[in-house]
Every structure is written in structure tokens, then in C-alpha cells.
C-alpha distance (Angstrom), angle and dihedral (degrees) to the residues before:
residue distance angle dihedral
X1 . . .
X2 3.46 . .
X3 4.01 115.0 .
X4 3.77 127.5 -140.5
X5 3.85 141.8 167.4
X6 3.49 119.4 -98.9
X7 3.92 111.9 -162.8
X8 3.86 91.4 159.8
X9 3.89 86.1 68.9
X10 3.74 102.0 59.7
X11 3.69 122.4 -125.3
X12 3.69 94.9 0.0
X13 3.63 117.1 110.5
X14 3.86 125.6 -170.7
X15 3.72 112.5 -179.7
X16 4.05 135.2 127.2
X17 4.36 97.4 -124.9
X18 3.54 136.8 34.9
X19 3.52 107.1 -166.2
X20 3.89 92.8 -9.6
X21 3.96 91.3 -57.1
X22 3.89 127.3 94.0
X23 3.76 122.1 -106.4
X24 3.90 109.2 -129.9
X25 3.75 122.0 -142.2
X26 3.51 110.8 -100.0
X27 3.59 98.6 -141.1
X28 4.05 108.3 43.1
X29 3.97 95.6 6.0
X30 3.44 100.7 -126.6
X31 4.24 121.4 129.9
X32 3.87 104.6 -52.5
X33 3.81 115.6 -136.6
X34 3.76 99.8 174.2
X35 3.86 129.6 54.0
X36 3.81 117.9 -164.2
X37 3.89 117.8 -165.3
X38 3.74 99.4 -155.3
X39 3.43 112.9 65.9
X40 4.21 93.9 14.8
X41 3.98 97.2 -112.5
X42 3.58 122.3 143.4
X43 4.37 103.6 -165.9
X44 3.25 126.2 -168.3
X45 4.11 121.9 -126.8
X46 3.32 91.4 -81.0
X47 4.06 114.7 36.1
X48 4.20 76.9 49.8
X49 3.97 94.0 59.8
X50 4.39 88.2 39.1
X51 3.97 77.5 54.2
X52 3.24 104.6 47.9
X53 3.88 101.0 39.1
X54 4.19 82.9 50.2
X55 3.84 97.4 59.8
X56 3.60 80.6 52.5
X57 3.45 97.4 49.8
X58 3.79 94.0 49.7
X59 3.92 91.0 57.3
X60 3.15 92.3 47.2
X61 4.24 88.1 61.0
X62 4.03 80.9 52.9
X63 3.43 98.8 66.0
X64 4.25 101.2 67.1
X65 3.89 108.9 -138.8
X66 3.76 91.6 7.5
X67 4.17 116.9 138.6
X68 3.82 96.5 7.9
X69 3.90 122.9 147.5
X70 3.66 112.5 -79.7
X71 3.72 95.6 26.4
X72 3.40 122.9 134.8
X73 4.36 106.4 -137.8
X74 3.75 117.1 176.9
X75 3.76 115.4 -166.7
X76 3.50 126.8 -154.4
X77 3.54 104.4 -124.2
X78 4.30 120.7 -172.7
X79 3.84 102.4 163.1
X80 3.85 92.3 -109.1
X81 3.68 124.2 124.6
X82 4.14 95.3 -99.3
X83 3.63 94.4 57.1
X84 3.83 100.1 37.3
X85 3.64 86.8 51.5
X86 3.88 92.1 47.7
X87 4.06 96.2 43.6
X88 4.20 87.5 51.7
X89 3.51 97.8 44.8
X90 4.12 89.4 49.9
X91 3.74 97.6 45.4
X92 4.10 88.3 44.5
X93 3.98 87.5 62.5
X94 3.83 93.7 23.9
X95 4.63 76.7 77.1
X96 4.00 83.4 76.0
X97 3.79 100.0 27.1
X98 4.34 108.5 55.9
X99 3.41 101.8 -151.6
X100 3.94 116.9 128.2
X101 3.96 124.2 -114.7
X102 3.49 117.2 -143.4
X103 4.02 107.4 -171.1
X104 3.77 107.4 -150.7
X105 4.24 114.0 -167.9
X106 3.78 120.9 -172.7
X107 3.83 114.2 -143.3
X108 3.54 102.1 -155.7
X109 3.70 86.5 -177.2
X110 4.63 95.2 -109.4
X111 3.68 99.6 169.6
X112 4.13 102.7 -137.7
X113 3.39 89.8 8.9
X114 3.89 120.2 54.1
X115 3.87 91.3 27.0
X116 3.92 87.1 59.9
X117 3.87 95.6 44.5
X118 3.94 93.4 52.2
X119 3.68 92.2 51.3
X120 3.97 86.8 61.0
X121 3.91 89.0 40.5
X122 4.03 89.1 54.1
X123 3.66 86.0 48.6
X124 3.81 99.0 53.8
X125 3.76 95.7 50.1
X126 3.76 90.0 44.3
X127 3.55 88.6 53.6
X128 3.87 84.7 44.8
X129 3.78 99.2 47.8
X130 3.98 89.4 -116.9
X131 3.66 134.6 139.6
X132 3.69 112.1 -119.8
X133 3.94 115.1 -146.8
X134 3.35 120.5 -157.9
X135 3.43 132.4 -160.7
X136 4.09 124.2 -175.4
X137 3.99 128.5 -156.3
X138 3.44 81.1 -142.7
X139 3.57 96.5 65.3
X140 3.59 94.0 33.3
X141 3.63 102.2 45.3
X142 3.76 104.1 11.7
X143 3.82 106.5 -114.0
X144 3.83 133.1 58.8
X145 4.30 120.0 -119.3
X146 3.69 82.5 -108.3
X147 3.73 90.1 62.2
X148 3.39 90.7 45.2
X149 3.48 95.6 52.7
X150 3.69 94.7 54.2
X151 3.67 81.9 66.2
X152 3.57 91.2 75.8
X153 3.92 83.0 -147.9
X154 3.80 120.3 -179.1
X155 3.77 98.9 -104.2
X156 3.79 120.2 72.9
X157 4.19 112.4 -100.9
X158 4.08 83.5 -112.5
X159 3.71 95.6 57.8
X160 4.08 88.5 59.0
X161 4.14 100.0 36.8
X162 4.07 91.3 50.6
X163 3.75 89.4 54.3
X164 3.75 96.4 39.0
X165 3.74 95.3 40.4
X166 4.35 94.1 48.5
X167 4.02 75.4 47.9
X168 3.26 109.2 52.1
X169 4.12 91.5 38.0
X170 4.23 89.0 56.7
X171 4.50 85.7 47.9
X172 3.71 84.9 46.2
X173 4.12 96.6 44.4
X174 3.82 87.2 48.9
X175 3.66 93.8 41.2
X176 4.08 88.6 58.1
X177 3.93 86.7 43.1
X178 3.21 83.2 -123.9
X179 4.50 120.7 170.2
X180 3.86 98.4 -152.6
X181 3.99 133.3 34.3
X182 3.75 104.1 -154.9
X183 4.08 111.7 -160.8
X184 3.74 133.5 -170.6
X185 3.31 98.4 -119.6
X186 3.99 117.8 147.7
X187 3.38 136.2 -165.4
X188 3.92 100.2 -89.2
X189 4.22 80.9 52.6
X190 3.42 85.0 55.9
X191 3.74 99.9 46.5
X192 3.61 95.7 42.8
X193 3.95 86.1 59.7
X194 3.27 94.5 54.4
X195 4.04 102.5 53.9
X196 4.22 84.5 34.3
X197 3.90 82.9 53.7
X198 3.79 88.7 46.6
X199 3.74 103.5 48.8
X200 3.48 86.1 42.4
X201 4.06 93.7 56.9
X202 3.69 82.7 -136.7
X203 4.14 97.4 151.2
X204 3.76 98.4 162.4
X205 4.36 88.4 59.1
X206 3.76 89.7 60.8
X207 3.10 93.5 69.1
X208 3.46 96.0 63.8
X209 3.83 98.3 34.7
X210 4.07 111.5 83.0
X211 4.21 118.6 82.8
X212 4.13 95.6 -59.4
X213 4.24 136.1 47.5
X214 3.56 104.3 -150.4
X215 4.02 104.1 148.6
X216 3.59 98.0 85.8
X217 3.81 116.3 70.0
X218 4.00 120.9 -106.4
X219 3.83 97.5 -131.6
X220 3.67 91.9 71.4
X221 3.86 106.6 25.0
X222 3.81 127.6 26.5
X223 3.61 121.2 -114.2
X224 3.93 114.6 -90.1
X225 3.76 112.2 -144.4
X226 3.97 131.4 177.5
X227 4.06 102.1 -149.2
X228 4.34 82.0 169.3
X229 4.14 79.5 58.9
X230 4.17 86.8 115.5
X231 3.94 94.3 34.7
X232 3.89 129.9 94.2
X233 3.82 122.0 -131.8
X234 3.55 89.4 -125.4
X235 4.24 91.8 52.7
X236 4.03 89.6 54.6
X237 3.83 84.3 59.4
X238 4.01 95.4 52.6
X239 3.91 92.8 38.1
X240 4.33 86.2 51.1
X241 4.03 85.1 45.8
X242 3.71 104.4 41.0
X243 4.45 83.2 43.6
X244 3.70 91.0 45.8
X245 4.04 83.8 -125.7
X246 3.86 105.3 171.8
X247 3.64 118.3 -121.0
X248 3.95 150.2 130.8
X249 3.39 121.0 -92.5
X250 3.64 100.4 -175.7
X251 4.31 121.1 114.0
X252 3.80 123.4 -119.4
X253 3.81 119.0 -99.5
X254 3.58 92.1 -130.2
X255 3.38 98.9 39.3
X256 4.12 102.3 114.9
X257 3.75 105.8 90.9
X258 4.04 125.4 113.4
X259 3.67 91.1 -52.7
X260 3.66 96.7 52.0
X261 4.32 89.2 51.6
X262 3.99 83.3 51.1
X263 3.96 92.5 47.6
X264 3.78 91.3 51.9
X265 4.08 94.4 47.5
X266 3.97 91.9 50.0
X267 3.54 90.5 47.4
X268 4.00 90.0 54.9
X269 3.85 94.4 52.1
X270 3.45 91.3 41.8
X271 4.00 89.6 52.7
X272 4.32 81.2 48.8
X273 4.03 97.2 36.3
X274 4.00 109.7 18.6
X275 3.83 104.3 -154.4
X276 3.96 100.6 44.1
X277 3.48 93.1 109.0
X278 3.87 92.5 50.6
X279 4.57 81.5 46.5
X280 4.14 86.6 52.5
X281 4.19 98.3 38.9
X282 3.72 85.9 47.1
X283 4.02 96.0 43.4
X284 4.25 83.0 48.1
X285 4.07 88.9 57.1
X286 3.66 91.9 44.6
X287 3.84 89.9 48.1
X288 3.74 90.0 52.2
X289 3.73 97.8 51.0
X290 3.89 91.3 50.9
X291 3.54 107.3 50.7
X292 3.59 125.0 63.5
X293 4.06 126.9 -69.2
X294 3.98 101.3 -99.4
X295 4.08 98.9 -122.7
X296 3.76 92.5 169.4
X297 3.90 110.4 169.9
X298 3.63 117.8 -94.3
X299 3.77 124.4 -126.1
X300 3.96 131.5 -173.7
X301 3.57 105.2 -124.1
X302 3.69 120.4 -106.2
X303 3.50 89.2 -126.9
X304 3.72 126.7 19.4
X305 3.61 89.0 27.5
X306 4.05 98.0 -131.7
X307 3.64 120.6 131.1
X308 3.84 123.0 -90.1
X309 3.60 147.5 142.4
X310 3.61 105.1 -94.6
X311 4.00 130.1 39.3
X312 3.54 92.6 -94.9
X313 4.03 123.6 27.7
X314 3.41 125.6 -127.0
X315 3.33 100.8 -119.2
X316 3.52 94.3 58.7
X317 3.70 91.7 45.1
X318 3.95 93.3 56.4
X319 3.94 85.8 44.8
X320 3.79 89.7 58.0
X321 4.11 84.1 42.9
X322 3.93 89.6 53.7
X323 3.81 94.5 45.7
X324 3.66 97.7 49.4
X325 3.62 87.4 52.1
X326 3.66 88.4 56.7
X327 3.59 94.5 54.6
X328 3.76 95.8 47.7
């Protein structure tokens, strides 16, 4: 396995030699390929992967009922390192398990961006032996985020494609019949929610922001779970490298809303004090299990006819925003 340095992820460092002499894994000794700044271990290629697949493992055993034989599991799949890492890792132990995987991608029509992504998606569940479903704002909605963006409407890109996309992926879960939704989202996801739900005053969302969504009941939507709850961003990237996963490494276009400002700060006290992200994904989990279980009641939308919280969803309410901009 060839080593190299990887400034573009942060405070990891892959390399052979420090100072001309090799770094030894600290927990079996062998040649370490992987240095991780909060906690001080240097693992080797292998004790990295045991790690990684672990954390996974142990939120899995959060989730009560979740990856059992017979189940129905679709995972949102988007080509990028998170996802590939988390649809792998699921059909690796899904060989002893015997539920069925049903990857789910969301083309929110990204010209250069998207279209590059799903070809690495397509490969990984070839190379899997999975069907990929795919499921297109365009055909759901009736434009692409590029047309929307040409707009120039008041709201940033983001604010429309997180909506749409946690949409479209409950439609498509439900349209598979499937009994869990499992997501790529990591620890720094996880983190950022919390401080975005923070600033933000936004009370009710914290409820529903730590490893497991359990407000909203299973006989209409299907379970969303987190098993990359207890893994870095930055760690999905190594385990998709050292694996030789495919997927896309390049960034979203529109990707510099709130989110993006919140990503950026995290990253800077994490350069300063490695582990805060691990201190603010845990604190979110902890937060979830102590306030109540958010048992909103559920409406049929006015006019998509899905299931949400208020009369009308958002995501219908931004598409009627969008196409009345079009007309005007």
C-alpha cells in the first residue's frame, strides 16, 4: 500500500518517515500509515480499517431493531466519500446479516458535479452487485438546482437542495417500502447541526439531530439512522482510499451557505483543539437522549401529498417559491 500525505484532509497525515524514521502503529506496532491528532494514535492499515468498521458497528447496536434479517435498509448513496464508505462497510457485514440494501442517489441535476459523482456511485454498486435507484429533482419537482440557480432567487441554492434532497430521500425510502433510511452522516455533520441548531435557537431540531430519528412514526416514514455517527469526514476519505472504494472527491458549487461558515469554524478549532468535534457530536447524542421524543402531529401535505409536520411541506412550499419566480 503505497503511503502519501494528504494536506487536503486536515490534520491527518499519511506518510512512510517522520524525520527519515518510520512511525509504528501504536496499537499492534506494525508500519503506521495513518496519524490521527485527537487521541495521539498513529494505526497501521489495518488496526485503522478494525477502527473504523467498529465505530460503525457500535452505532449500529444504537439503533434497536436496525440491520436485522429481513429488513428492508435503503441507503442514501451520492458518490462522495461518506456514503461510499457507509454503503461498503454495510454490505461487507450485510454477508452475515440478510437484510436487503436498497442504494437510493438523488440527482439534483449539478452539471460537472452530480453527473461525475453518480458515475462513481453506479460503479460501487456494480462492483457490489446492487441496484442503484435513482431519483431526479427534475422528475420530482420539474427543474434541476442548476435551473434554479439561474433564477438568482433570494435564498441560497443550499437552503432549497437540503430540503429537496431530505425530501425526495423519505418519497424514495417509502417508495422502496423500505423500514430504515441509512445516511452518511459523520460526526462533523453531526456537530455542525448542533451549533447551526444553536445559533439558530431552533430547540425543536435537536431533538432530532444526534446518531438516530426516532420522533416520527415508522408506519409512514422509514427510520433515519447515522451508522458514520462515531466517524470523522476526514476518516471516510482514508477508509475509501486505503479500500480502493470508488468515489468523487470534488465539492458542490453551491455548497457555501450557513453550513459551509459552520464547516470552516469547526475545522479551525479542531486544527487548535483536535477532538472538539468528537466533544460537540457526542454533546448532540446526549442532547437527543435527554429531551423529549419529538411526536409532532403528522399532516398530508396540501400538495404533494407526503407526510409532514405542517399542512403544507416545505419542500413543496419552496417549489411553489421557485416556480413563481419563473413566471415573473
Amino acid at each position: 500500500m503505497a503511503c502519501f500525505n494528504t494536506n487536503a484532509f486536515g490534520f491527518y497525515l499519511l506518510r512512510k518517515k517522520v524525520d527519515g524514521k518510520m512511525v509504528k502503529c501504536t496499537l499492534c506496532g506494525r508500519e503506521a500509515v495513518v496519524q490521527l491528532n485527537y487521541n495521539n494514535f498513529s494505526l497501521c492499515e489495518g488496526c485503522f480499517i478494525k477502527q473504523f468498521e467498529k465505530r460503525v458497528r457500535r452505532a449500529i447496536r444504537r439503533t434497536p431493531g436496525f440491520f436485522k434479517r429481513g429488513e428492508r435498509i435503503a441507503v442514501g448513496v451520492s458518490g462522495g466519500k461518506d456514503s461510499s464508505a457507509l454503503l461498503y462497510v454495510l454490505n461487507k457485514f450485510n454477508s452475515r446479516i440478510g437484510a436487503t440494501l436498497l442504494p437510493i442517489l438523488i440527482d439534483e441535476g449539478i452539471k460537472g458535479y452530480r453527473d461525475e459523482a453518480k458515475k462513481q456511485a453506479e460503479k460501487l454498486c456494480s462492483q457490489l452487485g446492487l441496484t442503484l435507484h435513482t431519483y431526479t429533482f427534475k422528475e420530482l419537482l420539474g427543474f434541476s438546482l442548476d435551473e434554479v440557480a439561474s433564477l438568482k432567487p433570494e435564498r441560497e441554492a443550499c437552503a432549497y437542495c437540503g430540503v429537496w434532497r431530505r425530501w425526495a430521500l423519505n418519497k424514495a425510502a417509502v417508495d422502496l417500502n423500505a423500514d430504515y433510511l441509512a445516511v452518511g452522516h459523520n460526526a462533523d455533520d453531526i456537530a455542525q447541526s448542533l451549533l447551526m441548531n444553536l445559533l439558530r435557537n431552533n430547540s425543536l431540531t435537536l431533538s432530532r439531530s444526534g446518531g438516530v430519528e426516532t420522533g416520527l412514526k415508522r408506519k409512514l416514514f422509514a427510520t433515519r439512522v447515522k451508522p458514520l455517527a462515531f466517524n470523522l469526514e476526514k476518516e471516510s476519505a482514508i477508509y475509501c482510499f486505503l479500500k480502493e472504494i470508488p468515489f468523487y472527491l470534488g465539492e458542490c458549487p453551491y455548497y457555501n451557505g450557513f453550513r459551509m461558515k459552520v464547516k470552516n469554524f469547526l475545522n479551525d478549532i479542531e486544527n487548535t483543539y483536535p477532538g472538539s468535534k468528537f466533544a460537540l457530536s457526542n454533546a448532540s447524542i446526549s442532547i437527543q437522549k435527554s429531551l423529549p421524543v419529538d411526536e409532532r402531529k403528522i399532516f398530508k401535505c396540501s400538495s404533494c401529498g407526503f407526510y409532514s409536520s405542517t399542512r403544507k411541506c416545505m419542500a413543496c412550499t419552496f417549489k411553489e417559491e421557485v416556480e413563481k419566480l419563473g413566471k415573473s
